[in-house]
N, CA, C and O of each residue as an XYZ file, in Angstrom:
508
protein
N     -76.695      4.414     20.962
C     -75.285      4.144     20.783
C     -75.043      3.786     19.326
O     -75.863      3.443     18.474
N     -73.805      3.934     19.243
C     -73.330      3.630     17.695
C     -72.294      3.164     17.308
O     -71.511      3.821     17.995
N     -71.560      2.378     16.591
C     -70.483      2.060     16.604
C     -69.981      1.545     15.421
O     -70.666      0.585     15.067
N     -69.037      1.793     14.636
C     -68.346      0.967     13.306
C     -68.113     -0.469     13.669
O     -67.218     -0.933     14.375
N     -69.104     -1.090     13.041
C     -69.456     -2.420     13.023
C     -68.795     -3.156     11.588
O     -68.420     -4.320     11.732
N     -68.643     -2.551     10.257
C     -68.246     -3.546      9.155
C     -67.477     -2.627      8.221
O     -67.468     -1.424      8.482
N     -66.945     -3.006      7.344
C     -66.331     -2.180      5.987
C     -67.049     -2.924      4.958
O     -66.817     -4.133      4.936
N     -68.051     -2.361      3.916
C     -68.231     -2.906      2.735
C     -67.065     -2.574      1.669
O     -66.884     -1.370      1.488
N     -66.145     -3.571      0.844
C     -65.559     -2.761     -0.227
C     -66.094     -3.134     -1.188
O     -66.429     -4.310     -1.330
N     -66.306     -2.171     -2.108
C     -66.732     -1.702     -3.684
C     -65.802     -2.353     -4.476
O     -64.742     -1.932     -4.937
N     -66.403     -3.570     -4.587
C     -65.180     -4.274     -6.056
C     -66.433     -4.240     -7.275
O     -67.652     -4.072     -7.307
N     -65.449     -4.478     -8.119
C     -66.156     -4.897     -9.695
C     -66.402     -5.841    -10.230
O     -67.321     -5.890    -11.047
N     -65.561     -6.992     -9.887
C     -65.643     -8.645    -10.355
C     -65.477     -9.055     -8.458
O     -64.598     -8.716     -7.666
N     -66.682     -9.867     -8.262
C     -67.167    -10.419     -7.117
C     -66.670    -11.339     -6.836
O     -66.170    -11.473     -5.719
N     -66.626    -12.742     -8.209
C     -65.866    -13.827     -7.706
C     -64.697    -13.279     -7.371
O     -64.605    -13.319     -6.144
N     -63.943    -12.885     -7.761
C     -62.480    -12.666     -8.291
C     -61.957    -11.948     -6.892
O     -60.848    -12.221     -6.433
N     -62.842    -11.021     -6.266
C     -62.776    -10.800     -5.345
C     -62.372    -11.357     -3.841
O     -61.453    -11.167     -3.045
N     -63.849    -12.330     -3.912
C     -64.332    -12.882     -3.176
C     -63.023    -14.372     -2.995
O     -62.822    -14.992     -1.951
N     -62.194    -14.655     -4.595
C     -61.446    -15.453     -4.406
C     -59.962    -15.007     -3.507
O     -59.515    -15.797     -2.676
N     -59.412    -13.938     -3.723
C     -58.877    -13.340     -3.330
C     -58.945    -13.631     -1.644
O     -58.481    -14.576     -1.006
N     -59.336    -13.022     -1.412
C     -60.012    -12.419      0.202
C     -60.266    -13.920      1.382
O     -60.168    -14.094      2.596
N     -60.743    -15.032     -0.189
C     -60.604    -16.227      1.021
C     -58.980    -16.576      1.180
O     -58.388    -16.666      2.256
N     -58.322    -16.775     -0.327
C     -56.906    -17.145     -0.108
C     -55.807    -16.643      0.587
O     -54.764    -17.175      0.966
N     -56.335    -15.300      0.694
C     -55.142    -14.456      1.576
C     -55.670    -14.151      2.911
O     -54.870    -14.367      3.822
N     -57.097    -13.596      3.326
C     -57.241    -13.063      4.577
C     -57.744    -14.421      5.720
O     -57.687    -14.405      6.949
N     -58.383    -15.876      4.532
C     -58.915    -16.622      5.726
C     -60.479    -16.295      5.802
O     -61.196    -16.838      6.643
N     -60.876    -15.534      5.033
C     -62.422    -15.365      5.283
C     -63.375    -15.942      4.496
O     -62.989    -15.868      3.330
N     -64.577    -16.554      4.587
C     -65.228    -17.268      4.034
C     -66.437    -16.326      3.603
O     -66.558    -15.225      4.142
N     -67.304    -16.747      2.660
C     -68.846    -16.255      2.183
C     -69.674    -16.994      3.560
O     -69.704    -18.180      3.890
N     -70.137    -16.127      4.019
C     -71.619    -16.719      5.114
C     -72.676    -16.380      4.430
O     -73.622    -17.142      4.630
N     -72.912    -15.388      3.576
C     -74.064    -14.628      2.971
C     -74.256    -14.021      1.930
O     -73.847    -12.861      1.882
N     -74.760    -14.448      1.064
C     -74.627    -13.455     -0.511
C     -76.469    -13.153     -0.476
O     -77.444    -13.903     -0.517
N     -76.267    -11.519     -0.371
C     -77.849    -11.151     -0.733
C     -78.018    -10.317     -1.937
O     -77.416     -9.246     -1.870
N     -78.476    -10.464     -2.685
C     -78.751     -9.653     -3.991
C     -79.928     -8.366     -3.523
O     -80.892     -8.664     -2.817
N     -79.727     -7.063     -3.968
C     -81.218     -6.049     -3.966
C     -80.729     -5.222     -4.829
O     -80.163     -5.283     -5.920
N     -81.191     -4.168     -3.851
C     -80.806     -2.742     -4.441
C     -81.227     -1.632     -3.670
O     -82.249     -1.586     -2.986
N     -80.099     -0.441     -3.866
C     -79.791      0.555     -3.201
C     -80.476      2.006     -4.026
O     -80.262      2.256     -5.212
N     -81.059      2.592     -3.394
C     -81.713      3.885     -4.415
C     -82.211      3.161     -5.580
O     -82.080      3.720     -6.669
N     -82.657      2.227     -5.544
C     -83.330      1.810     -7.251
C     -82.252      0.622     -7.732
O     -82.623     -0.532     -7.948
N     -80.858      1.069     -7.870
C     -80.064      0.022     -8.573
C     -79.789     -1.015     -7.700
O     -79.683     -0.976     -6.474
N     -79.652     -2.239     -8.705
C     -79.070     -3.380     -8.282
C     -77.821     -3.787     -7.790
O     -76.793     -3.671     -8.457
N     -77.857     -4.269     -6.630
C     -76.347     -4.672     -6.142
C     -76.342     -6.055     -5.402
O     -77.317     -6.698     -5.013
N     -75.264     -6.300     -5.322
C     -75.298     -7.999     -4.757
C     -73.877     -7.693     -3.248
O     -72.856     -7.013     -3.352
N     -74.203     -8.219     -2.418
C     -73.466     -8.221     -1.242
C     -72.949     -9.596     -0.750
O     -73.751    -10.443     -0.356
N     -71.735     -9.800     -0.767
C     -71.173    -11.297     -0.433
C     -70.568    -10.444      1.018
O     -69.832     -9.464      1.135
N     -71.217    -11.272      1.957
C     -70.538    -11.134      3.460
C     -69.605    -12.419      3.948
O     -69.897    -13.601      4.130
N     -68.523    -11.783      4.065
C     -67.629    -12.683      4.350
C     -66.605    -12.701      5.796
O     -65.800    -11.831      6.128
N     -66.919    -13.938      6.482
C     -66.461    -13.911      7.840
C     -65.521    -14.814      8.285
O     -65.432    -15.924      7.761
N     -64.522    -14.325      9.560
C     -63.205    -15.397      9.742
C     -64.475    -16.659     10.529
O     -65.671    -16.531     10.793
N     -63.802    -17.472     10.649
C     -64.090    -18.380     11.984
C     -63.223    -18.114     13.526
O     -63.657    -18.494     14.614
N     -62.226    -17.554     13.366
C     -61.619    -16.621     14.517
C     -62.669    -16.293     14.878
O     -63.597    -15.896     14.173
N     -62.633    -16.464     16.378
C     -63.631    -15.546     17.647
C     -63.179    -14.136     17.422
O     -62.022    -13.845     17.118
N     -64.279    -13.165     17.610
C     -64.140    -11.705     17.290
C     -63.479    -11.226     15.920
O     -63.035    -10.084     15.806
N     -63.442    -12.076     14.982
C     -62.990    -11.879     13.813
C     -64.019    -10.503     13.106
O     -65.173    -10.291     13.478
N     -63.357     -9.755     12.131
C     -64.069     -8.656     12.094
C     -65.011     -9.118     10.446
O     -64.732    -10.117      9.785
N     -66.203     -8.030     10.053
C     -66.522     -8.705      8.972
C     -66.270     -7.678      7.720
O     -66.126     -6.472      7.919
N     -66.235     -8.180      6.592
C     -65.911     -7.836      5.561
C     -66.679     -8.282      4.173
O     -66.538     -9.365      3.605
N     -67.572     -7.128      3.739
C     -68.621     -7.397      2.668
C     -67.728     -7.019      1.528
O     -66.803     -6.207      1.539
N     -68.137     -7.693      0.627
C     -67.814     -7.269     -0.906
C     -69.139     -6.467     -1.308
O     -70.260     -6.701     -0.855
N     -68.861     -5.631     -2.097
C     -70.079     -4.722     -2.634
C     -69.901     -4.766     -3.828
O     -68.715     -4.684     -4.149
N     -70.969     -4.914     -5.038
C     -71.057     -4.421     -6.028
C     -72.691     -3.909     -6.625
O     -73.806     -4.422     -6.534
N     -72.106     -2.496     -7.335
C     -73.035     -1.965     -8.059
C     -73.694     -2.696     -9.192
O     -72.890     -2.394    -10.074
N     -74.450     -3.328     -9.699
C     -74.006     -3.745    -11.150
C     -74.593     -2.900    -12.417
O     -74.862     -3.299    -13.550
N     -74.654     -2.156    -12.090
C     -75.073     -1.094    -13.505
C     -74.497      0.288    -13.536
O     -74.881      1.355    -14.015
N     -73.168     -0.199    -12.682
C     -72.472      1.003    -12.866
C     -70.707      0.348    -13.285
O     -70.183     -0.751    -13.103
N     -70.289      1.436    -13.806
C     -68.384      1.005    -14.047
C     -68.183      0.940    -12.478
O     -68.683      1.394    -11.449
N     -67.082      0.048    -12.925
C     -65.883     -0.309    -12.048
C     -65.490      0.929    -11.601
O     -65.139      1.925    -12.233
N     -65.670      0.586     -9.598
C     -65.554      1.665     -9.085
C     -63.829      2.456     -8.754
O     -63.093      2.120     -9.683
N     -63.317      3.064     -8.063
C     -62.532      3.697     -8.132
C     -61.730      2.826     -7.477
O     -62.274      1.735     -7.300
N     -60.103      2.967     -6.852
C     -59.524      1.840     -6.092
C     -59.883      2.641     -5.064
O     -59.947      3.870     -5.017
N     -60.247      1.334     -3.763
C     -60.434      2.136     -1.876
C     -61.622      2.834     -2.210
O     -61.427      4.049     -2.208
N     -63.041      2.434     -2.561
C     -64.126      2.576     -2.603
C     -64.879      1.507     -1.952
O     -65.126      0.364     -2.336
N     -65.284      2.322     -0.557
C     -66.006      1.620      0.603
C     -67.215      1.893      1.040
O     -67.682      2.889      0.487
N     -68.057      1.293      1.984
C     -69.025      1.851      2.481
C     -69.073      1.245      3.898
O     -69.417      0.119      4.256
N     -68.594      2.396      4.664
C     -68.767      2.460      6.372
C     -70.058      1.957      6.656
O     -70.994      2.318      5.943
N     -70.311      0.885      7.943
C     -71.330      0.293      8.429
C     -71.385      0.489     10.203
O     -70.760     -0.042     11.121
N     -72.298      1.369     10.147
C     -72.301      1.587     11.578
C     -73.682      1.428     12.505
O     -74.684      2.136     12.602
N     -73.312      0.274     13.094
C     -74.710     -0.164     14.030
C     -75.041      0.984     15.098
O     -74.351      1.786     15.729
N     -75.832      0.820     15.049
C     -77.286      1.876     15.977
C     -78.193      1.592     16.290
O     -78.780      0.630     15.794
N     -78.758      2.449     17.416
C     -80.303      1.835     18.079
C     -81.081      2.503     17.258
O     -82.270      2.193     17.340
N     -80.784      3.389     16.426
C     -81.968      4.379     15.713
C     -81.575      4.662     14.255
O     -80.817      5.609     14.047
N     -81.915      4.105     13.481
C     -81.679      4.294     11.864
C     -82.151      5.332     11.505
O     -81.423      5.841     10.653
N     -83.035      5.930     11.728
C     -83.831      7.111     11.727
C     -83.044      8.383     12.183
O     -82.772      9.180     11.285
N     -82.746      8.605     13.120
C     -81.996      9.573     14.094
C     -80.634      9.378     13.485
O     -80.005     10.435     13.545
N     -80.101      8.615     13.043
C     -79.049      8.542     12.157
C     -78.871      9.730     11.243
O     -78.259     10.797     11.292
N     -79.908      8.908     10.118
C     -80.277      9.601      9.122
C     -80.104     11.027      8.975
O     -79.379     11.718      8.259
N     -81.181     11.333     10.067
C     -81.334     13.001     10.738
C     -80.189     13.556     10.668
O     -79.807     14.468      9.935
N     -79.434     12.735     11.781
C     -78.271     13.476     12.014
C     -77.224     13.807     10.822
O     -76.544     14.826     10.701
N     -77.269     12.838     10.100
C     -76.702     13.322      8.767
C     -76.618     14.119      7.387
O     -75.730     14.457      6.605
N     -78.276     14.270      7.516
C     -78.433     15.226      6.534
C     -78.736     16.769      7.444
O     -79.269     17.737      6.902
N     -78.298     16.760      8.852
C     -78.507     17.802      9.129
C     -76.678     18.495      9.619
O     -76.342     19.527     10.200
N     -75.917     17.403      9.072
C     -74.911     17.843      9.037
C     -74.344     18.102      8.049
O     -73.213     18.579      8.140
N     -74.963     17.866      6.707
C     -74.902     18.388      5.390
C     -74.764     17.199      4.292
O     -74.593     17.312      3.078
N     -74.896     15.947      5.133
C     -75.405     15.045      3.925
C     -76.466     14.719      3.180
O     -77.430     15.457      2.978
N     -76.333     13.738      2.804
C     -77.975     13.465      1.985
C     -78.013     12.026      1.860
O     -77.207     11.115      2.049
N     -79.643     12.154      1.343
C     -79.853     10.139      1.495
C     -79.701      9.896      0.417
O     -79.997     10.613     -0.539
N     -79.112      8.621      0.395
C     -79.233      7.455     -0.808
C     -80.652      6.770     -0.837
O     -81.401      6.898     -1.805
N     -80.906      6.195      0.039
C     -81.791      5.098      0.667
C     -82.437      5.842      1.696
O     -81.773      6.705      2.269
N     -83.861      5.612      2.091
C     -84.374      5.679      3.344
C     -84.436      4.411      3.864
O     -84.055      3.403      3.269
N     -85.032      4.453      5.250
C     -84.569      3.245      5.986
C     -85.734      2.259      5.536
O     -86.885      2.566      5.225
N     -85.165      1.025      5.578
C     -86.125     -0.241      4.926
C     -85.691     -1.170      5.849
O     -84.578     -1.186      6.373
N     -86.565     -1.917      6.028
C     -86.605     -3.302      7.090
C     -86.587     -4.358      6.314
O     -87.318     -4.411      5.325
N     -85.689     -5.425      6.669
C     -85.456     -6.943      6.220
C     -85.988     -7.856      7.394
O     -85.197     -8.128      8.297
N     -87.396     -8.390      7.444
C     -87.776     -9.005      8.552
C     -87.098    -10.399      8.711
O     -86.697    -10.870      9.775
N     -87.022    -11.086      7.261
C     -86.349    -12.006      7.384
C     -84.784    -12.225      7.764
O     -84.158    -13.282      7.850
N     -84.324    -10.788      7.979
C     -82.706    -10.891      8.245
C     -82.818    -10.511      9.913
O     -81.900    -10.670     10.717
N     -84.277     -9.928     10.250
C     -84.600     -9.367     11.620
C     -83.340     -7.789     11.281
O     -82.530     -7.816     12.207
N     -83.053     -6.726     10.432
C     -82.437     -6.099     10.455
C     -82.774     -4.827      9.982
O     -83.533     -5.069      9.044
N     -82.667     -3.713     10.070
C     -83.273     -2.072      9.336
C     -81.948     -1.542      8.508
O     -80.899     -2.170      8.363
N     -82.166     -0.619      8.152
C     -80.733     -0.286      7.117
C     -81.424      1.253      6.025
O     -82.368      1.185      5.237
N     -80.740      2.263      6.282
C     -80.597      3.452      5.047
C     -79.204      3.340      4.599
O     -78.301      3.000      5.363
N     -79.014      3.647      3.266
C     -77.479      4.867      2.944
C     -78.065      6.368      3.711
O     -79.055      6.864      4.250
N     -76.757      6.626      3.338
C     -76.686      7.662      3.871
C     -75.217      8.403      2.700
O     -74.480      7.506      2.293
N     -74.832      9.808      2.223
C     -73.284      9.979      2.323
C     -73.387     11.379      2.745
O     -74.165     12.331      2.674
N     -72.036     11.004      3.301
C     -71.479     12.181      3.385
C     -71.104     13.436      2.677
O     -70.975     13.456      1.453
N     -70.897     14.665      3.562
C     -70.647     16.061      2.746
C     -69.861     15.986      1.481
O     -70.027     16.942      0.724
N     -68.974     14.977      1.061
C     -68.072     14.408      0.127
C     -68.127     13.559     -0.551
O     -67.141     13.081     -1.111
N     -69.734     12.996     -0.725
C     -70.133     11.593     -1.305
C     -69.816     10.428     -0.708
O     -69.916      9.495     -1.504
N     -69.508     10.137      0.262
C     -68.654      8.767      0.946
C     -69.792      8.442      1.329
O     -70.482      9.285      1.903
N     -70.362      6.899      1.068
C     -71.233      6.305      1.492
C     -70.941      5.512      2.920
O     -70.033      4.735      3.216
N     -72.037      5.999      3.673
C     -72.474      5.778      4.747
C     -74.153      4.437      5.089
O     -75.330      4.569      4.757
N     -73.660      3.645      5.622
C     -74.907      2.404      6.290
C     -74.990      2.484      7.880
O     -74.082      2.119      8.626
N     -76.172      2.996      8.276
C     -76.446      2.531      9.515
C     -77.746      1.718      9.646
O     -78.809      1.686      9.026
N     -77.165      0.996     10.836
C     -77.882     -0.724     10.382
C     -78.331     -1.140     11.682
O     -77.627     -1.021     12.685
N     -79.328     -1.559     11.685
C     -79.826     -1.856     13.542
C     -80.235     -3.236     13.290
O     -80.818     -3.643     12.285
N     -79.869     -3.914     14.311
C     -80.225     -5.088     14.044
C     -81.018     -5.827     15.283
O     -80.555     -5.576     16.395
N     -81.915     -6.521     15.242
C     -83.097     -7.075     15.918
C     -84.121     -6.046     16.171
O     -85.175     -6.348     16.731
């Protein structure tokens, strides 16, 4: 099974962002993880309501790239198979960013993925 689980958006200034997003939507930082995607560095602030079923909302940034375009996202879609994902995507004419890598300490798996059009794609299994 599979399902759209998160929206990452692609900002450029994180605080600034991140200030934003608490003052107007109500959502807080639960998680800031720093890595990197295909090689480059990026930092991820996950930010969540305290509302029951509140939905979640990551900030993304590249940092060794310009300021991305406006409405530059990356779809997050949970799955039992990160792998079979994958498959399925580059056999529908995408290609990988990332192959799949495991975070034991988050208990979580995770590739990019984009689409026929460059639109970045995450499928993410978790436990």
């Amino acid at each position: 099974m599979t399902i759209l689980s998160m929206t990452k958006l692609v900002v450029a200034d994180l605080e600034k962002a991140k200030a934003f997003y608490e003052a107007v939507c109500g959502v807080r930082e639960v998680r800031r993880i720093d890595g990197a995607v295909g090689g480059r560095p990026i930092t991820e602030l996950i930010m969540a309501s305290d509302a029951p079923g509140g939905a979640t909302l990551v900030l993304f940034r590249e940092h060794d790239t310009p300021a991305p375009p406006p409405g530059s996202c990356v779809l997050v879609f949970e799955t039992d198979d990160v792998d079979a994902f994958v498959a399925r995507a580059v056999q529908a004419g995408g290609s990988v960013m990332q192959p799949t890598r495991s975070l034991p300490e988050l208990d979580l798996s995770f590739a990019f993925v984009r689409d026929p059009e460059g639109h970045v794609l995450e499928p993410l299994r978790r436990g």
